[in-house]
TIGUNU-319666 format. One line per field, with one value per residue: residue number from 1; residue in one letter; x, y, z of N, C-alpha, C, O, CB in turn. Coordinates in steps of 0.1 Angstrom, whole numbers. Glycine has a CB too. Layout:
N
num NUM ...
residu a ...
n.xx X ...
n.yy Y ...
n.zz Z ...
ca.xx X ...
ca.yy Y ...
ca.zz Z ...
c.xx X ...
c.yy Y ...
c.zz Z ...
o.xx X ...
o.yy Y ...
o.zz Z ...
cb.xx X ...
cb.yy Y ...
cb.zz Z ...
//
This chain:
88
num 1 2 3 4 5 6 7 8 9 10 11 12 13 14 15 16 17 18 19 20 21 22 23 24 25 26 27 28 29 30 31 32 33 34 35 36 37 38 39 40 41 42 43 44 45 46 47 48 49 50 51 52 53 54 55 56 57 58 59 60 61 62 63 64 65 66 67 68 69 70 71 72 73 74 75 76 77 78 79 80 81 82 83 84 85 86 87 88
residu x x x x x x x x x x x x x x x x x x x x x x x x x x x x x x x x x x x x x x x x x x x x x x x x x x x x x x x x x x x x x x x x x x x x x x x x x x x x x x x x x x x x x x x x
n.xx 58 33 -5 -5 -24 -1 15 7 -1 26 34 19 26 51 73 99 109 114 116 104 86 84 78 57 51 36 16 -2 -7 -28 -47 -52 -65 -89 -83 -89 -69 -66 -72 -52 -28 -34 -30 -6 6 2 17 43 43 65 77 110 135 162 186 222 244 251 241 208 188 155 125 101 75 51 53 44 16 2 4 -13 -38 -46 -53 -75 -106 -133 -161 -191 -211 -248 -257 -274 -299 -296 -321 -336
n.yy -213 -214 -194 -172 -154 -138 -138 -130 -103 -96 -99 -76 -54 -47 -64 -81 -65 -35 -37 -32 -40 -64 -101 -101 -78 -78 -92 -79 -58 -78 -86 -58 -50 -69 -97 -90 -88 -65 -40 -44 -41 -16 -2 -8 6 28 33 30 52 75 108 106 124 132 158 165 188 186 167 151 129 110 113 88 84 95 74 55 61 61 35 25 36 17 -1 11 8 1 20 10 18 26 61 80 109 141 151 139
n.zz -57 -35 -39 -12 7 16 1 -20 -12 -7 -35 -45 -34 -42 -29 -32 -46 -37 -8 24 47 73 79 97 101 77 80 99 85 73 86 104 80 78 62 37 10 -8 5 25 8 0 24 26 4 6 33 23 7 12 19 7 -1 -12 -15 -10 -17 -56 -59 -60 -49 -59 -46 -42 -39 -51 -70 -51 -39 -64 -74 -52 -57 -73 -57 -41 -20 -24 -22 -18 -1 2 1 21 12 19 28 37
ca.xx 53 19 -10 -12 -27 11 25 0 6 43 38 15 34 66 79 111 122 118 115 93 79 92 65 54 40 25 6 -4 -17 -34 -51 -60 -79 -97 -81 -91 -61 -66 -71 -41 -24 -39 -30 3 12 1 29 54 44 69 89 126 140 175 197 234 248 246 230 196 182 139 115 94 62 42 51 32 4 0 2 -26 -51 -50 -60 -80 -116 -148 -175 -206 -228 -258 -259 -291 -303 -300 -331 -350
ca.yy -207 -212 -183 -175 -137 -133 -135 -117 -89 -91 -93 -64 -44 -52 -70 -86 -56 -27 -44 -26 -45 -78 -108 -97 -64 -80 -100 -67 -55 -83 -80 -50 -51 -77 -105 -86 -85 -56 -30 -41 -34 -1 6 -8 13 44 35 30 62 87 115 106 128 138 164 167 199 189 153 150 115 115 105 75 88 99 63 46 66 58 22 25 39 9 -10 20 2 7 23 6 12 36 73 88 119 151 157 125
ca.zz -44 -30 -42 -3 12 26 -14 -33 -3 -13 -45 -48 -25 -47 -17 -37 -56 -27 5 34 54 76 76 113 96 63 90 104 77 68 103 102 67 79 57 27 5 -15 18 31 -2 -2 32 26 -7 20 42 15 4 23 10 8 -12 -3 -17 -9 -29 -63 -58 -58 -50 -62 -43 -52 -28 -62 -73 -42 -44 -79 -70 -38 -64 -79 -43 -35 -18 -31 -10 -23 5 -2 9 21 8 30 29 42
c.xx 38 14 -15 -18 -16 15 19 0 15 41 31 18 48 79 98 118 120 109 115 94 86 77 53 43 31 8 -4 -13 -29 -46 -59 -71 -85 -94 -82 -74 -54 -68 -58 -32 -24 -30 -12 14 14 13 38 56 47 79 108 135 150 183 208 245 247 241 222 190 165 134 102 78 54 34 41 21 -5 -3 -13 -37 -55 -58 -70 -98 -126 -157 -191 -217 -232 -255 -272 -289 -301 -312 -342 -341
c.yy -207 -197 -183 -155 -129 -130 -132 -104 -86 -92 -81 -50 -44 -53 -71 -70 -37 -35 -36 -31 -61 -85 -106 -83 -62 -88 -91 -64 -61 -80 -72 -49 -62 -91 -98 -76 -70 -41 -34 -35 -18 7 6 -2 26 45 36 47 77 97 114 111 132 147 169 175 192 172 156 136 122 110 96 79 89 82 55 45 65 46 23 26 28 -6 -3 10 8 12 20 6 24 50 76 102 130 154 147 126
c.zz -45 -35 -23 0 14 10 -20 -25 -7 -25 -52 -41 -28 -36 -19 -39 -46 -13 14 45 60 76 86 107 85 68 92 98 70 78 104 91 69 71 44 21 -3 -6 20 20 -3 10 30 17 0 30 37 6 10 11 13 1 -5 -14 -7 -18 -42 -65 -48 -58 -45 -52 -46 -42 -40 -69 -64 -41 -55 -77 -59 -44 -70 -72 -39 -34 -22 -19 -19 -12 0 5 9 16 20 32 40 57
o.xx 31 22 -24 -13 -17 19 24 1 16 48 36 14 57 90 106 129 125 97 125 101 93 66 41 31 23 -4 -15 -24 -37 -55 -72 -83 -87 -103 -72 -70 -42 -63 -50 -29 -15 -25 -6 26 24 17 46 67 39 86 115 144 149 186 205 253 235 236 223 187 162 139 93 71 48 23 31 15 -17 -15 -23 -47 -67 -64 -77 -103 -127 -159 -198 -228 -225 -251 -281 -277 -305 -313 -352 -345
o.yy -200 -188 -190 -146 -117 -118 -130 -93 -74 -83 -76 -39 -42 -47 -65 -66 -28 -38 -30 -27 -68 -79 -107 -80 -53 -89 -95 -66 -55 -71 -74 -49 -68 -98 -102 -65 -65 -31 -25 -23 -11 18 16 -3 33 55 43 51 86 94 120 104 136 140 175 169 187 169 161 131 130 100 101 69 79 79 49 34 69 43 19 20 28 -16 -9 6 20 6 29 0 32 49 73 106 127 161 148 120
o.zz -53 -36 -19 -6 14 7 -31 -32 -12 -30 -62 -43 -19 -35 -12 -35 -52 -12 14 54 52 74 83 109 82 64 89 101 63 75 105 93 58 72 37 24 -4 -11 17 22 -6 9 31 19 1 35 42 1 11 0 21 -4 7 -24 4 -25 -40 -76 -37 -69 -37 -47 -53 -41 -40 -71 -69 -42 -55 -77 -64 -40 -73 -76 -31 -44 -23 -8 -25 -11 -5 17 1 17 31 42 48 67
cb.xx 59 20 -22 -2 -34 22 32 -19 10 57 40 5 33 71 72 110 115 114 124 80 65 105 68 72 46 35 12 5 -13 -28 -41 -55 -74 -108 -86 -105 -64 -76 -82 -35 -30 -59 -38 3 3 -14 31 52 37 80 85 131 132 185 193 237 264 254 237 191 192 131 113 104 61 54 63 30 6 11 18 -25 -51 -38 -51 -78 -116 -157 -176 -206 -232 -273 -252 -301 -315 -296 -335 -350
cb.yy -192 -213 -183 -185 -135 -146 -143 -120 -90 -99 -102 -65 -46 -41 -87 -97 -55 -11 -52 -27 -44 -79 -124 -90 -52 -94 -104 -57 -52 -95 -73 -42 -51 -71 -116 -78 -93 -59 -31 -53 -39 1 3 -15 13 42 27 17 60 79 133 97 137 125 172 157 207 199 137 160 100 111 109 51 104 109 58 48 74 60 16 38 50 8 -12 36 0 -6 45 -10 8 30 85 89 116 163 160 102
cb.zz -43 -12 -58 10 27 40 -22 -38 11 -10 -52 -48 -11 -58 -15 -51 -83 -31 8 30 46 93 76 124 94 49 104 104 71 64 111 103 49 77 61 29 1 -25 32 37 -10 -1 46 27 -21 32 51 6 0 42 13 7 -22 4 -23 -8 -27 -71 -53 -66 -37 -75 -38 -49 -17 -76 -73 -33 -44 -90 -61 -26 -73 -86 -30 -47 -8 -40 -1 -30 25 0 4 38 4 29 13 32
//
């Protein structure tokens, strides 16, 4: 498989092994982050990151939201531009 923007999306958004997103909305995201791989990532670990936790009296299924989040920090964008000073 080709190294293309669409499969390093899926595969850093563990496309295969929890499946999200159809190709229409990896697009999306690509889109919006401006082509930059690693924003969409970020934004796309953010959407994957919902609470689903379900209990049904004494089953409790977890929620993987902690997991996402954990993942996103690892896309999390840099802000390198400069701050000015309050004062100036």
């Amino acid at each position: 498989m080709p190294v293309t923007d669409i499969n390093l999306l899926k595969f850093n958004l563990q496309e295969k092994q929890f499946p999200y997103f159809d190709d229409d909305e990896l697009d999306l995201l690509l889109e919006i982050a401006n082509g930059n791989v690693s924003l969409a990532s970020y934004k796309g670990c953010l959407l994957k990151a919902q609470n689903d936790a379900i209990s049904l009296g004494p089953i409790d299924i977890v929620s993987n939201e902690k997991y996402w989040l954990r993942r996103a920090r690892e896309f999390t964008p840099n802000n390198t531009g400069s701050i000015g000073r309050g004062d100036e």
